[in-house]
Each structure stands twice: as C-alpha cells, then as structure tokens.
Residue frames relative to the residue before (quaternion, step in Angstrom):
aa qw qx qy qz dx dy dz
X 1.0000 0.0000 0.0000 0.0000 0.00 0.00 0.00
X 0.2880 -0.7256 0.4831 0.3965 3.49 -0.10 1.10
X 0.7842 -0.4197 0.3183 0.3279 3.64 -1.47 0.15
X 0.5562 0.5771 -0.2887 0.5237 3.69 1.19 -1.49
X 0.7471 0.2342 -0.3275 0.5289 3.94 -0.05 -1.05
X 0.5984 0.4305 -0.6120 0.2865 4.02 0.10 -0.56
X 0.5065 0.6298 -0.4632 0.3637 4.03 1.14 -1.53
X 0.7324 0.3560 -0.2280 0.5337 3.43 0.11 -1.32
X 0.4850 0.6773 -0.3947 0.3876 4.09 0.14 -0.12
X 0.7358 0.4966 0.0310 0.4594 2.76 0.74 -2.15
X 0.6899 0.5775 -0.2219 0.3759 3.50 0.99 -1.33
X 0.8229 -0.0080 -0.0319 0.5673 3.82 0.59 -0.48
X 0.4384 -0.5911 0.6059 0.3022 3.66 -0.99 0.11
X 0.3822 -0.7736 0.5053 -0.0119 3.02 -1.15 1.29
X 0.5219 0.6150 -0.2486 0.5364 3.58 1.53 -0.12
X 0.0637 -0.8182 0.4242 0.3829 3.58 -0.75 0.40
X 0.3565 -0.6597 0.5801 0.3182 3.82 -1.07 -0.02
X 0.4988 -0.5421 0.6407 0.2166 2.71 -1.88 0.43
X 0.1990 -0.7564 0.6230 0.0098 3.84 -1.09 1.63
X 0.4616 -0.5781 0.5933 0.3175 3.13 -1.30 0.20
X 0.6050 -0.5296 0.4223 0.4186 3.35 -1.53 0.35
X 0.4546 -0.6805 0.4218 0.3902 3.59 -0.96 0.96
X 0.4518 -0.5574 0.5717 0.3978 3.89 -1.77 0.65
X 0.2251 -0.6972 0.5184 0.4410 3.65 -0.79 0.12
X 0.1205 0.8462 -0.4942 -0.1589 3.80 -1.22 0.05
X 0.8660 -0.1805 0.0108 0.4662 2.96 0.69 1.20
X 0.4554 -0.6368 0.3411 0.5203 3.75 -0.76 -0.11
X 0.4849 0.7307 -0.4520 0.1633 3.59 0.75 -0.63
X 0.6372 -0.6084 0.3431 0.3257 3.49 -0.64 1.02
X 0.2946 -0.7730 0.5329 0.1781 4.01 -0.80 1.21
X 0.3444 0.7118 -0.6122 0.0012 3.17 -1.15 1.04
X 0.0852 -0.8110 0.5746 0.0697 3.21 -0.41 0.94
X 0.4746 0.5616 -0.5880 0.3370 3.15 0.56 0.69
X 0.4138 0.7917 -0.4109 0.1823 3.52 1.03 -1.04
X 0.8289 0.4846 -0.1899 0.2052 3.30 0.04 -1.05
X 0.7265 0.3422 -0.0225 0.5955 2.91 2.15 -1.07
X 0.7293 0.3365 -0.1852 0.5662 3.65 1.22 -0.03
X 0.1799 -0.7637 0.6191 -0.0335 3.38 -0.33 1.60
X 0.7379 -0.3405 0.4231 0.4008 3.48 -1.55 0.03
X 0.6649 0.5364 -0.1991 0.4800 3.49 -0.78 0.73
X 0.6715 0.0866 -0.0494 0.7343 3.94 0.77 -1.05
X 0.3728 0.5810 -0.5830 0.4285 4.08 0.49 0.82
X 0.7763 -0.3223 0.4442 0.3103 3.26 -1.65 0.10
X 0.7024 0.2371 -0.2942 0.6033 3.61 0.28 -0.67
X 0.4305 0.5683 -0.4241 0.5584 4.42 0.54 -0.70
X 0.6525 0.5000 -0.3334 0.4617 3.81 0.29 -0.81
X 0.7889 0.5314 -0.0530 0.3040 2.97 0.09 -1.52
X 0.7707 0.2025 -0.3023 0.5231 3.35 1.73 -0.60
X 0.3506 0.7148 -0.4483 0.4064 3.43 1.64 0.80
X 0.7555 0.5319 -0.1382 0.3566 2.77 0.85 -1.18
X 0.5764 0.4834 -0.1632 0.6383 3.43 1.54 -1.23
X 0.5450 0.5871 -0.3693 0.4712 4.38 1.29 -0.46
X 0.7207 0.1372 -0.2109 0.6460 4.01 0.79 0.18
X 0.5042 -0.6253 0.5501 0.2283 3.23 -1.71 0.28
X 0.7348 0.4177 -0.2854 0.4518 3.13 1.37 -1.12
X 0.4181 0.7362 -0.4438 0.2935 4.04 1.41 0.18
X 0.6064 0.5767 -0.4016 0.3721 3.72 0.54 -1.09
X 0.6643 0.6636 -0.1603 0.3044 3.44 1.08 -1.30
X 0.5832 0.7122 -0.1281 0.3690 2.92 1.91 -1.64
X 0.7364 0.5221 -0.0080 0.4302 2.30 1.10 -2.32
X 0.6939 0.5689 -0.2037 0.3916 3.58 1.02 -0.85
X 0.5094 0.4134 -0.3530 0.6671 3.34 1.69 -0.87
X 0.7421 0.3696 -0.4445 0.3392 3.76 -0.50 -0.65
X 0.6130 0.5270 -0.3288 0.4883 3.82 1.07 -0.65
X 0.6104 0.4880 -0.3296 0.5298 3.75 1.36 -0.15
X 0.5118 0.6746 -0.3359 0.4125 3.04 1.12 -1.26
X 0.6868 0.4843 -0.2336 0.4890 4.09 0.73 -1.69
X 0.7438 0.3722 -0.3174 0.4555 3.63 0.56 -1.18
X 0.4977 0.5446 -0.5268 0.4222 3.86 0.79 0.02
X 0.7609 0.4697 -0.1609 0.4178 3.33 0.81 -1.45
X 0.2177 -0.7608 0.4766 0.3830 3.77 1.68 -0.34
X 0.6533 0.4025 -0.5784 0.2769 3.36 -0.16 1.11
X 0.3009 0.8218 -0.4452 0.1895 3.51 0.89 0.91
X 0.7947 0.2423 -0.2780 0.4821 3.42 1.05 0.19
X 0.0878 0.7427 -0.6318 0.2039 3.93 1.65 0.91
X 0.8009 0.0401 0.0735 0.5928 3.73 0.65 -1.57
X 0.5405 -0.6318 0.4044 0.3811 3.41 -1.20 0.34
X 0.5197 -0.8197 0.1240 0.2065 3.53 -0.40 1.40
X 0.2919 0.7723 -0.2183 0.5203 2.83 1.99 0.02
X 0.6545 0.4248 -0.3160 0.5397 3.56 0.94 -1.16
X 0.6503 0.5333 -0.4443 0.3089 3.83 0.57 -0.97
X 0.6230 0.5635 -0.3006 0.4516 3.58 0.67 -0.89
X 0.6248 0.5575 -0.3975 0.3753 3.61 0.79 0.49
X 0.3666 -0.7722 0.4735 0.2123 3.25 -0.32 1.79
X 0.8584 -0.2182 0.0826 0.4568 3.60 -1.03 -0.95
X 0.5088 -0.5747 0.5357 0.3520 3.76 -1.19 -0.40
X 0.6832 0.2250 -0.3292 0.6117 3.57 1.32 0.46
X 0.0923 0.8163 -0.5375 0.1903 3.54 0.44 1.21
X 0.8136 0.4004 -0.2245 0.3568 3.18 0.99 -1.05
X 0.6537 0.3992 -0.2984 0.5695 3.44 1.77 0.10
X 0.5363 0.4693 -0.4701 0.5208 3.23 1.42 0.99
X 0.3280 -0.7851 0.3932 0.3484 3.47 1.28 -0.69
X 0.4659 0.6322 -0.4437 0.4316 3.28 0.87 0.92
X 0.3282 -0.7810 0.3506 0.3993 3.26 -0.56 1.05
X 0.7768 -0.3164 0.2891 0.4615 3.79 -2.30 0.46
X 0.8559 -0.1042 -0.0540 0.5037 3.84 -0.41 -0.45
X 0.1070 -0.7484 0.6545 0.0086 3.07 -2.30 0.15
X 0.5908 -0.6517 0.3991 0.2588 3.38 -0.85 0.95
X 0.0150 -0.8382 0.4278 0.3378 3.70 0.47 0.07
X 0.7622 -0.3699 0.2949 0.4419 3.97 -1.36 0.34
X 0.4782 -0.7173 0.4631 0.2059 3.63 -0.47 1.31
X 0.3395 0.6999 -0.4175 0.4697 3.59 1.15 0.63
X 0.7918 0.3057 -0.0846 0.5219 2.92 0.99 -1.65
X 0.3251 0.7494 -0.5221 0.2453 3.97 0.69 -0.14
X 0.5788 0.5448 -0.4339 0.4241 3.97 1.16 -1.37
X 0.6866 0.5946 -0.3394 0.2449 3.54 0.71 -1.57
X 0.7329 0.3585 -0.3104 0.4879 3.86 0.84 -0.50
X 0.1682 0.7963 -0.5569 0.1660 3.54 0.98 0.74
X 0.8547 0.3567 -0.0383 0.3752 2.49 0.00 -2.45
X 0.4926 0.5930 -0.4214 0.4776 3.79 1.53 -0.42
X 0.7988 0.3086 -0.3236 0.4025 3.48 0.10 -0.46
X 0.4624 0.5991 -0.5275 0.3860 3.69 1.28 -0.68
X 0.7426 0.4510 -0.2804 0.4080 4.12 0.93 -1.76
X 0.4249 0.6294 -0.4981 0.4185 3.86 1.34 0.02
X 0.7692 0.4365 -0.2819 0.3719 3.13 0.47 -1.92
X 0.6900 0.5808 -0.1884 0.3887 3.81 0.81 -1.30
X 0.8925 0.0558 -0.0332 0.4463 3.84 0.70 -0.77
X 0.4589 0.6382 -0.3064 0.5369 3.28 1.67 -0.62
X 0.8373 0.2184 -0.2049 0.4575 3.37 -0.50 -1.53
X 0.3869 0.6495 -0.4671 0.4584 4.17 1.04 -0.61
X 0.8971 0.3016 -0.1101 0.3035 3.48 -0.16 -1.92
X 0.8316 0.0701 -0.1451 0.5315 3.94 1.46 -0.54
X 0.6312 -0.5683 0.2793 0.4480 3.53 1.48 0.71
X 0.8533 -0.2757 0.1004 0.4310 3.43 -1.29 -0.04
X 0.2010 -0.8265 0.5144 0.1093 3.86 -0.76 0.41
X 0.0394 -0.7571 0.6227 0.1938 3.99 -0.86 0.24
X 0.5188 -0.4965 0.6403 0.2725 3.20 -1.58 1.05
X 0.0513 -0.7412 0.6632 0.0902 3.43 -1.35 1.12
X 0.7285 0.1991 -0.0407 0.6542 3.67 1.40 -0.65
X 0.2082 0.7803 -0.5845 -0.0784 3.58 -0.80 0.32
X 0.7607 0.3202 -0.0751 0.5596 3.78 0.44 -1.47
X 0.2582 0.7511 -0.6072 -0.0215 3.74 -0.95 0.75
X 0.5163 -0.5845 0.5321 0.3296 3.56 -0.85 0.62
X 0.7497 -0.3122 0.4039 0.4212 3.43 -1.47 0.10
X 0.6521 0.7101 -0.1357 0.2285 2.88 0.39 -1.95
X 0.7577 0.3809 0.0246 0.5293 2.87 0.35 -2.49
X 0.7392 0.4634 -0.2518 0.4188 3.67 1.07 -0.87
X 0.5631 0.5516 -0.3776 0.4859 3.80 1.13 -0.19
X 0.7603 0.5630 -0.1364 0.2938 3.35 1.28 -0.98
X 0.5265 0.4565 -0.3147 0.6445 3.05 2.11 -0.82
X 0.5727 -0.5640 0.4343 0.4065 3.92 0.46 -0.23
X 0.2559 0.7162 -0.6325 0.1469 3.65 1.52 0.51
X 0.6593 -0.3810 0.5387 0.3606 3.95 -1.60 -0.06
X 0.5384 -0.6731 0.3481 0.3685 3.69 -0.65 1.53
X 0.7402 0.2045 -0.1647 0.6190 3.72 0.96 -1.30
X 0.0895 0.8104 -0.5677 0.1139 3.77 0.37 1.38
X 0.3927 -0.8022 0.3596 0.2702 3.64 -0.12 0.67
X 0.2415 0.8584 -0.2588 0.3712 3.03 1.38 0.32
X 0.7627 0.4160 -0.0795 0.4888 2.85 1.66 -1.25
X 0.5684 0.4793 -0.2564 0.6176 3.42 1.70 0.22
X 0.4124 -0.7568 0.4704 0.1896 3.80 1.64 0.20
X 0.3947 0.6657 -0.5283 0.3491 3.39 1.43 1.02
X 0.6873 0.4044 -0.1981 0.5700 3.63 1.51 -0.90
X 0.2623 -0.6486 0.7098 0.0826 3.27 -1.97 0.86
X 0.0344 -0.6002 0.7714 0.2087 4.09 -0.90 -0.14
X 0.1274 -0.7439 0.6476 -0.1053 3.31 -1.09 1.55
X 0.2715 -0.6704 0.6758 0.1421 3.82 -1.16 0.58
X 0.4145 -0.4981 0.6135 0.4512 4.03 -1.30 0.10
X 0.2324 -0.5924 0.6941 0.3365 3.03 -1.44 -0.28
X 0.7078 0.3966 -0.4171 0.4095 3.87 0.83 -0.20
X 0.6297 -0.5393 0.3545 0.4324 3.38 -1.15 0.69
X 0.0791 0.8007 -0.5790 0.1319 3.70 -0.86 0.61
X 0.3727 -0.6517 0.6078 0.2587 3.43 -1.04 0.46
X 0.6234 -0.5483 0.3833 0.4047 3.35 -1.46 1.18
X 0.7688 0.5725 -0.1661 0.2315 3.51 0.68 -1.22
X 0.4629 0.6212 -0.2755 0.5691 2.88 2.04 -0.69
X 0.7595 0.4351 -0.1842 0.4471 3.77 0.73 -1.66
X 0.5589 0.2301 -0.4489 0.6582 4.08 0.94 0.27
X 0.7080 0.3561 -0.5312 0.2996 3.72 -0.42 -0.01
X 0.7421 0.3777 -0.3740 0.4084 3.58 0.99 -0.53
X 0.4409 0.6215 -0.3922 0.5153 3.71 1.23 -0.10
X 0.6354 0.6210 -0.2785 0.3648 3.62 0.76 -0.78
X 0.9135 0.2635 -0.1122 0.2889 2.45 0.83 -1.46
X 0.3863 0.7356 -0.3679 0.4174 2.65 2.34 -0.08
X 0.5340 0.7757 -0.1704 0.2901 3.64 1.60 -1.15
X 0.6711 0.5304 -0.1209 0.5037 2.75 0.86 -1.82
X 0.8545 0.2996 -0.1969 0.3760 3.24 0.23 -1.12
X 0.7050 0.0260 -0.2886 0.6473 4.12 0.91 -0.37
X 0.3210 0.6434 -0.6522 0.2401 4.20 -0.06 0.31
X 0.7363 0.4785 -0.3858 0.2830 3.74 0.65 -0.38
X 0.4820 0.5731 -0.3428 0.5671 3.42 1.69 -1.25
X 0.8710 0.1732 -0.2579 0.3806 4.04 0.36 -0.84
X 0.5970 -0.5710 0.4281 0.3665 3.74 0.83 1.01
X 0.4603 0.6344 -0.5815 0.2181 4.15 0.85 -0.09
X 0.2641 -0.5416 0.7855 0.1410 2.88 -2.03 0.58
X 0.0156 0.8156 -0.5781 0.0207 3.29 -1.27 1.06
X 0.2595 0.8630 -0.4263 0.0786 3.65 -0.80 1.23
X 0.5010 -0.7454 0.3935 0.1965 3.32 -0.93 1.08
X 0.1783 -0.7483 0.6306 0.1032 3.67 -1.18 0.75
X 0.7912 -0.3501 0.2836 0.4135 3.22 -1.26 -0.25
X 0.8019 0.1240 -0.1803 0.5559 3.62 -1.09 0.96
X 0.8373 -0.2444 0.2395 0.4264 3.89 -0.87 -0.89
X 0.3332 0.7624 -0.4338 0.3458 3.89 1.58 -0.08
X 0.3842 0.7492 -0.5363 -0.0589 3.59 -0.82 0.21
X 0.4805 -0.7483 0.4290 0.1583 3.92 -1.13 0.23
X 0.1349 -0.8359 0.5311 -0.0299 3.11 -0.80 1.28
X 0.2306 0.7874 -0.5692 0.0523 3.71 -0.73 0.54
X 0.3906 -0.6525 0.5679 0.3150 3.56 -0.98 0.18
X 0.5230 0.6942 -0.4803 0.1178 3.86 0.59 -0.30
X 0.7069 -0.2113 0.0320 0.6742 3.44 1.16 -0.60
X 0.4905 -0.6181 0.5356 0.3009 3.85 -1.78 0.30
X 0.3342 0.5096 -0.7475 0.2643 2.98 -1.39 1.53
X 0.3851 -0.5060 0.7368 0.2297 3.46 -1.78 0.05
X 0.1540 -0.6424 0.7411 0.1196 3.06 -2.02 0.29
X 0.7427 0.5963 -0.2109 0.2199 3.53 -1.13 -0.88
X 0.0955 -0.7866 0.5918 0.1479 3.86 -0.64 0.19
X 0.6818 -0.5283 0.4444 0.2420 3.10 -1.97 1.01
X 0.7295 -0.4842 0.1720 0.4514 3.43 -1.30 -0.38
X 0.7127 0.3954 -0.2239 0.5344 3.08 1.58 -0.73
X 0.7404 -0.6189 0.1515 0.2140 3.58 0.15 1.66
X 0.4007 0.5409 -0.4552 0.5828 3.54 1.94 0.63
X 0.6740 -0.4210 0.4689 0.3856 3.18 -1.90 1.00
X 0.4535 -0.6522 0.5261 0.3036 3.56 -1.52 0.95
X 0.6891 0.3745 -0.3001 0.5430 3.74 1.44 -0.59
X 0.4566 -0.3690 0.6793 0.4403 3.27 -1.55 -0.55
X 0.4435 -0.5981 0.5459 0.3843 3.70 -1.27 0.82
X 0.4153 -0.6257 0.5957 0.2850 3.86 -0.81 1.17
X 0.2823 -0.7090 0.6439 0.0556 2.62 -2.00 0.97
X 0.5173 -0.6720 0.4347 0.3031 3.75 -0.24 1.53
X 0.2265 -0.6720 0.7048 0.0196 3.70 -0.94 0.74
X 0.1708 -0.6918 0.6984 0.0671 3.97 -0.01 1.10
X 0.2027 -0.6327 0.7389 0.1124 3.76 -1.28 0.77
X 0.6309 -0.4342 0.4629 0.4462 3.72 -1.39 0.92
X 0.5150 -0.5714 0.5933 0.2370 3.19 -1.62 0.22
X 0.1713 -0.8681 0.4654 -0.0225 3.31 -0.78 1.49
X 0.4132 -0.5881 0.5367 0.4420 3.91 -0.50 0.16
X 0.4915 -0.6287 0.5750 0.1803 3.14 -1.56 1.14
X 0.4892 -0.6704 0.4695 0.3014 3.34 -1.46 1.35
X 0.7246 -0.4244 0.4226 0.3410 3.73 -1.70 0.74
X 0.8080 0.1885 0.0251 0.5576 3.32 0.62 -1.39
X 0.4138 -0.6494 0.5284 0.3574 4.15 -0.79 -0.33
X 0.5462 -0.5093 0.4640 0.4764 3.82 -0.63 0.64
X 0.3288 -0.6079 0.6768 0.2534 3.65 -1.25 0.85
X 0.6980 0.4507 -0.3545 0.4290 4.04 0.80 0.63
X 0.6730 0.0784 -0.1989 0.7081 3.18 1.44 0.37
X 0.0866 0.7680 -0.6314 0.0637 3.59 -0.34 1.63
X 0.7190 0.2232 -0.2195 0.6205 3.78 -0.39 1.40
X 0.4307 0.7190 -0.5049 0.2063 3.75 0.95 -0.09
X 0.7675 0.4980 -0.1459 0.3764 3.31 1.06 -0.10
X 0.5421 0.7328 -0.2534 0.3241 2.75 1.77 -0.46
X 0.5226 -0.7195 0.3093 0.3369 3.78 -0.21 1.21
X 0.3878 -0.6826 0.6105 0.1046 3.55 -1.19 0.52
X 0.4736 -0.5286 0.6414 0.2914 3.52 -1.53 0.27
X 0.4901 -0.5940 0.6147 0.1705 4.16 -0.96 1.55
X 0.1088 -0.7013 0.6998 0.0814 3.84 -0.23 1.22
X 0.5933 -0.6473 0.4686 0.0971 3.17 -1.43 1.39
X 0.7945 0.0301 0.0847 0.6006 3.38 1.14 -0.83
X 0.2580 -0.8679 0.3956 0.1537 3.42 0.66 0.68
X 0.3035 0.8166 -0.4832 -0.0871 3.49 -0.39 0.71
C-alpha cells in the first residue's frame, strides 16, 4: 500500500456509526481533546512519526490490517490507537507506538464494546491514550500492573458535546448490562476522560458529587460451557488472562 493512501486510510474511519443524540452545552467551542493532546501526538505529529523510520509505514499497515481482519478497524481512526501517553513529552518518549504484536489480540474485544455500546450510548469517541511500555507507563504515573501495557485499555474523550453526567450515566448503563459477556472494565477521570478494557468487569471513579460514578457491578456467572476444539480465528488470545491493575489509569 503505497504510504499516501495508507496516511489517508489511517486518518478517518470510513464506516458509519450509530451516535447518540447530542447533550447541548452551550455555544462555547468543544474540545475535549484539549487537555490531553498537545502538539506532536495530533494528526500532523503522526504523520512525522510515522514518515521518522522506514521500517514504521509497514508496522503501522500490518497492525491496521491486523483490525480489519478482526472487523474493528474503523470503530476509531487507527492512527488515534497508536497513541502512547499524554505526558510523553515530559517523559521523553516519543507521542505514539506500535505495541509488540503479541499484544494486538488484547484490543479486540475493547474496540468490538466501543463499537457496540460506547459509540451507540454517547456518539463518536477519540482514543487519547492506548499502548504504553513499562517504561513510558511507570513514568506518566500509569498503575505498576496497568493494563495498558498489554494494549487491552484505551482512555477515550466524546467527540459530541455531552454533559459529564449524562456520559457516566449512559456508559453505566451501557456497562451494567453487556460489560460482563465482554470482561470490560470501565472508569472515569477527571472532566470527560474515561477507560475501557476487556480484561475483567468492574468500574472505578466518582461523579461530581463524591459517590461512585457506577453502581459496584455485579458479576453475572454464565452456565458452564464445553470449550471450543479450535479458538474463534476472530478473537485469537481473547481470553488470555491479564495482570488486575491496581489503579487503573
């Protein structure tokens, strides 16, 4: 794939989704990216990362195949996943990375519960953090066993305008009800930040007024089933345990 059509490939999803109705809040211009995405991990920051190694386009292209095998290559634009932390540059490490093709299975099922209940319940969503090395992830203050580091978790902003309160009650409830069948952890930071993973179900985080933003989830045990002969060729490793991140961030 010459380089020019992956850039553009890579740059927007090409599928449409299903949004919620926007919250309205006012006229003041929406960015929620602002807080967490500095010059550098942007769209054009991409572009000279990518274009900064010969052997990257390649990377990037197999892992951007890797999603469309698995049909979740256009939930977000794939470009956003490869962003490491939001304090990279005062860690020196650089804005995005490819993580170890070990770990590719691990953001399966995370994006399958983006596409299905996330984007359904508060509209479109941008990856602001997804892959962090050890390294890069001890230094922003990620949690020692943060799951981050297996590229099972995303931290994701709306892109439609919404009210915090609106975006943990409809996440909740989107939680509560399929988060067990997909093993998601979900949790809210400050302002519009929130966390997805497939590694195990729970919530974290509190609202504005200092009560958990979820109800604590109750596990739903499915009957016991005979294992399959073979493993879906659409979720290879989907199952494969994780390290319990102490603090999720």
């Amino acid at each position: 794939m010459p380089l020019a059509v992956m850039l553009l490939a890579l740059a927007q999803p090409t599928t449409a989704v299903v949004t919620a109705p926007p919250f309205q809040v006012g006229p003041s211009i929406w960015n929620p990216t602002g807080d967490y995405v500095i010059a550098g991990q942007d769209e054009p920051g991409y572009r000279r990362w990518v274009m900064g190694q010969s052997w990257r386009p390649g990377l990037v292209s197999s892992f951007h195949r890797y999603l469309m095998d698995n049909q979740v290559a256009f939930v977000v634009p794939t470009w956003q996943l490869l962003r490491t932390a939001s304090d990279w540059a005062r860690c020196g490490a650089d804005p995005f990375e490819v993580p170890p093709v070990s770990d590719w299975p691990n953001v399966v099922q995370t994006l399958r519960f983006v596409r299905d209940y996330v984007v359904p319940a508060v509209g479109r969503v941008e990856p602001v953090s997804a892959y962090r090395n050890p390294i890069l992830n001890q230094c922003a203050g990620g949690a020692r066993e943060s799951v981050h580091m297996t590229m099972s978790a995303i931290d994701l902003v709306p892109l439609v305008p919404i009210d915090r309160g609106v975006l943990m009650s409809r996440l909740c409830a989107a939680h509560a009800i399929n988060g067990p069948r997909y093993n998601v952890g979900l949790g809210f930071y400050a302002k519009l930040r929130f966390h997805v993973d497939s590694w195990k179900y729970r919530t974290w985080g509190r609202n504005d007024g200092g009560s958990l933003a979820c109800p604590s989830p109750v596990v739903r045990m499915a009957p016991p089933a005979a294992p399959p002969t073979t493993a879906p060729a659409s979720d290879p490793l989907g199952t494969t345990p994780q390290p319990d991140p102490l603090a999720p961030r």
